[in-house]
N, C-alpha and C positions, 0 to 999 in steps of 0.2 A: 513591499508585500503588504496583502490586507490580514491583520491576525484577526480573526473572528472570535464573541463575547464568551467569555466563560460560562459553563454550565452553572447552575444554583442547585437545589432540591425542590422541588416540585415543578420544575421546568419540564416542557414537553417535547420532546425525540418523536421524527417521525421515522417510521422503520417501513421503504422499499424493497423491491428485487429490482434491479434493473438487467439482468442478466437470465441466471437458468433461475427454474421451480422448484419451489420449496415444498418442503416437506413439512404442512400443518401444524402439527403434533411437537415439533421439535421448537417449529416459531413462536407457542404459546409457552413452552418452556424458558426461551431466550425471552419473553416477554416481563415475565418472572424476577427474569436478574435482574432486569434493567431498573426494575421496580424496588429492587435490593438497594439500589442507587440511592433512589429517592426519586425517580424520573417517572414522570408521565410517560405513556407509550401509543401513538396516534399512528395505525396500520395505514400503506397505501391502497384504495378503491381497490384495485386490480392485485394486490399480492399474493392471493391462492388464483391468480390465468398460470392456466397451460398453454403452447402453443408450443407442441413438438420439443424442443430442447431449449426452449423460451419460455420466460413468466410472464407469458401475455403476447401480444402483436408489438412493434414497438410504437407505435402511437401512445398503447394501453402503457406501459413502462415509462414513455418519457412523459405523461402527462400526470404518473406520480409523482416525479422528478420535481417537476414546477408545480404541482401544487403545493409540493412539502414546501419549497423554495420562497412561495410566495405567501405560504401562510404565515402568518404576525404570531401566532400561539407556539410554531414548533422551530426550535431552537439550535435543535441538530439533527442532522440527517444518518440514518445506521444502516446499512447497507445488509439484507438478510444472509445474502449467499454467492459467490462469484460464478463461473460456470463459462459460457460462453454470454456476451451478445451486448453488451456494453457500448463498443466500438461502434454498433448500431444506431446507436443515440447521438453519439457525438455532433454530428452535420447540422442535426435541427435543434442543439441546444440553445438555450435564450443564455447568451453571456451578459449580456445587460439586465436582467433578472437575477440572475446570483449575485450581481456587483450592486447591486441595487440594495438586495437583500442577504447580505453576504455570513454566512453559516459555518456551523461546525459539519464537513463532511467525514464519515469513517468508515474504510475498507479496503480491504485491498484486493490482490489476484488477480479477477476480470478488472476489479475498481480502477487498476493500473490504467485504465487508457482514460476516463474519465479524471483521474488526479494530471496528470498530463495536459489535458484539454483546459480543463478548469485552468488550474493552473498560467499555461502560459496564453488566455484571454482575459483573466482577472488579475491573474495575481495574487491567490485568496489562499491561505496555508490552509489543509488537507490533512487527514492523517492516517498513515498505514496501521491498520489495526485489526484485531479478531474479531468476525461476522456474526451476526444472530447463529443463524441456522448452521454454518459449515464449524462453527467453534465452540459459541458459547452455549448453546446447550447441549454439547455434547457433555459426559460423564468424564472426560479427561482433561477439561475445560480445566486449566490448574492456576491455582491463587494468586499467581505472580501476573500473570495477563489480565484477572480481572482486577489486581491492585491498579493497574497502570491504566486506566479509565479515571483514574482520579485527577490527569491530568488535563486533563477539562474543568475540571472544578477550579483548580488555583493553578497559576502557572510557576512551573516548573520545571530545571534544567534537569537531565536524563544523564545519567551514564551511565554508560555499556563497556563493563569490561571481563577479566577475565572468570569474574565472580560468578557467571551464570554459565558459561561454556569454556570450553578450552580455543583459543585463538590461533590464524596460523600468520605469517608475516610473509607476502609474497613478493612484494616490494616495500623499502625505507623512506619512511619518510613521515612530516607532520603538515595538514594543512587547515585552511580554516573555509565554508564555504556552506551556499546554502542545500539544504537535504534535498534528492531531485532523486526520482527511478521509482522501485517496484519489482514486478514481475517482467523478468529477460525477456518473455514470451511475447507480452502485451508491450513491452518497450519495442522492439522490434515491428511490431505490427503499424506504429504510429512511424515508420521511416519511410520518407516519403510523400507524407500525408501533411494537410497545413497544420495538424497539430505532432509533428515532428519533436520529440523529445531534444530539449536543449541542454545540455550538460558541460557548458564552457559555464570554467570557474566553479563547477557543483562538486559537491558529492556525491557521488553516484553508487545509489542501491540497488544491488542484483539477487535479486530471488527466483526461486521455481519451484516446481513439483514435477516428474513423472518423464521426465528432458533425459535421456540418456549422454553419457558424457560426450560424443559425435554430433547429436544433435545442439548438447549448448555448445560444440567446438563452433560448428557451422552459425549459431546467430552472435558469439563474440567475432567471429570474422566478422560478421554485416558490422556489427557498433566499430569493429577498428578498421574498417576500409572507407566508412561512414564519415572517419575522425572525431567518434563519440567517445572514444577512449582516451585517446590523445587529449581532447580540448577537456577534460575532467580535471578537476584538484585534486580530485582522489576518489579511491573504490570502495567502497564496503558492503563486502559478498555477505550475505543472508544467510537461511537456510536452502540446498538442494537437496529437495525429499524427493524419495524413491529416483533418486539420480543414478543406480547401480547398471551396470554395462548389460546387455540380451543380445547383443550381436558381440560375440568375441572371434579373435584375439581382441581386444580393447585399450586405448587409455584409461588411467585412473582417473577421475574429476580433479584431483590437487595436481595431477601433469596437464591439463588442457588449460588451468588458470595459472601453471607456471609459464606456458607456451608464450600468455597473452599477455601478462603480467607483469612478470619479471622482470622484464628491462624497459618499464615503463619509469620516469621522473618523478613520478608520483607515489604518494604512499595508498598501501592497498594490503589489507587483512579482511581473511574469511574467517568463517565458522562465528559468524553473528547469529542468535537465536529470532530472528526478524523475519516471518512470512510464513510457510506450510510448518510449521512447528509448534514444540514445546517446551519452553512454554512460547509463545506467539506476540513479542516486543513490540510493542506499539511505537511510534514518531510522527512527530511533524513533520509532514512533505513540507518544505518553503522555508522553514527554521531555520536559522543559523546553526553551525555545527564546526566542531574540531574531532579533527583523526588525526591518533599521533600511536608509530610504532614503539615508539621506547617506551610508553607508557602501556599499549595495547588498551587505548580506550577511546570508545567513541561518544562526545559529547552532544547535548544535542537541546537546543536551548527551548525557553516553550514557546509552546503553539497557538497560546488564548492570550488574549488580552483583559 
């Protein structure tokens, strides 16, 4: 894997949309923090384009992509807001321009299908983390997601246990392997496709928002008919916001991950604070990582070099 240079203070972040439009007002806020950091903050060209449920055309989006990429001044790329339209990009990315110039990326959600893409044509660690506009400047934006920004500054092992949420144990077990996944929804989307999510020997990170329990039943069938569940070291479910049942009678969401889960060889706990949440865990996608049930902790080594 390529681990990408650690932040400093006074180093320059460029901050895109590649997805949906943002909302002005909130990005100049998020601007703010970043500046709390110690961080320069360099906008992309096109970051306040509309285009229907798009920040821009996607020419306009992926040509922020590579400018942030190729500029020598900006250091890490922060991704404003997920939304739709990422996936859009993908075809015509320059992967020999990111390998070239290889950077701190951060975001997640839509980010998912770009952490993915990147990923398995560089090789370049990634990291799931809370966005300008959809997180950080919001009011409930909480200290513990913006502490863990510091892990770009010095590198540093993470662990996640039961100290922040309460954990559940769906299958036993301890393994060791590197971080891979995101959002179910955008994992899913890449099947199929030449950036195919590959999750033999990973860890595998399942998050969502707004997926009733039928509908994540139906895209864990695609990953275990796929053999994306099978060929994993191990699971580790995120948060599933607003996951609650509107078509009843219903399954619960803890019986559709026992369905799929449970008599898997591998070890696998939810109720990780990782994705649409609070507070919002950041990780190295591509890091090395240890999951172990008897301990109920997920380890997860750093991402910078």
């Amino acid at each position: 894997m390529i681990y990408p240079k650690r932040l400093k203070r006074g180093d320059t972040i460029g901050l895109i949309a590649p997805a949906g439009p943002v909302d002005v007002d909130r990005l100049n806020q998020a601007v703010a923090f970043y500046e709390t950091l110690g961080l320069c903050v360099k906008l992309g060209q096109n970051i306040d384009r509309v285009y229907g449920y798009l920040a821009g055309r996607d020419t306009e989006r992926l040509g922020d992509l590579h400018a942030m990429v190729a500029d020598p001044t900006v250091k890490a790329i922060m991704f404003a807001r997920g939304g739709y339209g990422t996936g859009r990009l993908v075809s015509d990315i320059d992967e020999g321009l990111i390998r070239t110039h290889p950077k701190i990326f951060w975001g997640y959600s839509d980010i998912t299908y770009l952490h993915i893409a990147i990923q398995k044509r560089t090789e370049l660690i990634t990291f799931h983390g809370p966005m300008a506009v959809s997180d950080v400047a919001k009011a409930t934006f909480d200290p513990l997601s913006a502490r863990l920004f510091s892990q770009l500054f010095a590198p540093s092992t993470l662990i996640y246990g039961e100290q922040i949420a309460p954990l559940h144990v769906y299958a036993h077990g301890e393994a060791k392997g590197r971080l891979a996944g995101g959002n179910l929804s955008l994992i899913i989307s890449t099947l199929g496709t030449p950036d195919e999510i590959d999750t033999d020997g990973k860890l595998l990170l399942l998050e969502d928002i707004g997926e009733e329990p039928y509908k994540i039943d139906g895209m864990l069938n695609q990953l275990q008919r796929s053999g994306k569940l099978a060929g994993a070291a191990g699971i580790v479910l995120g948060h599933f916001t607003r996951a609650q049942p509107h078509v009843k009678p219903s399954l619960l969401l803890k019986e559709v991950f026992n369905d799929y889960f449970a008599h898997l060889n591998i070890p696998v706990i939810g109720g990780f604070e990782i994705g649409h949440s609070l507070p919002n865990l950041a990780v190295p996608l591509g890091a090395r990582a240890y999951l172990s049930t008897d301990s109920k902790r997920l380890v997860v080594e750093p991402g910078v070099t």
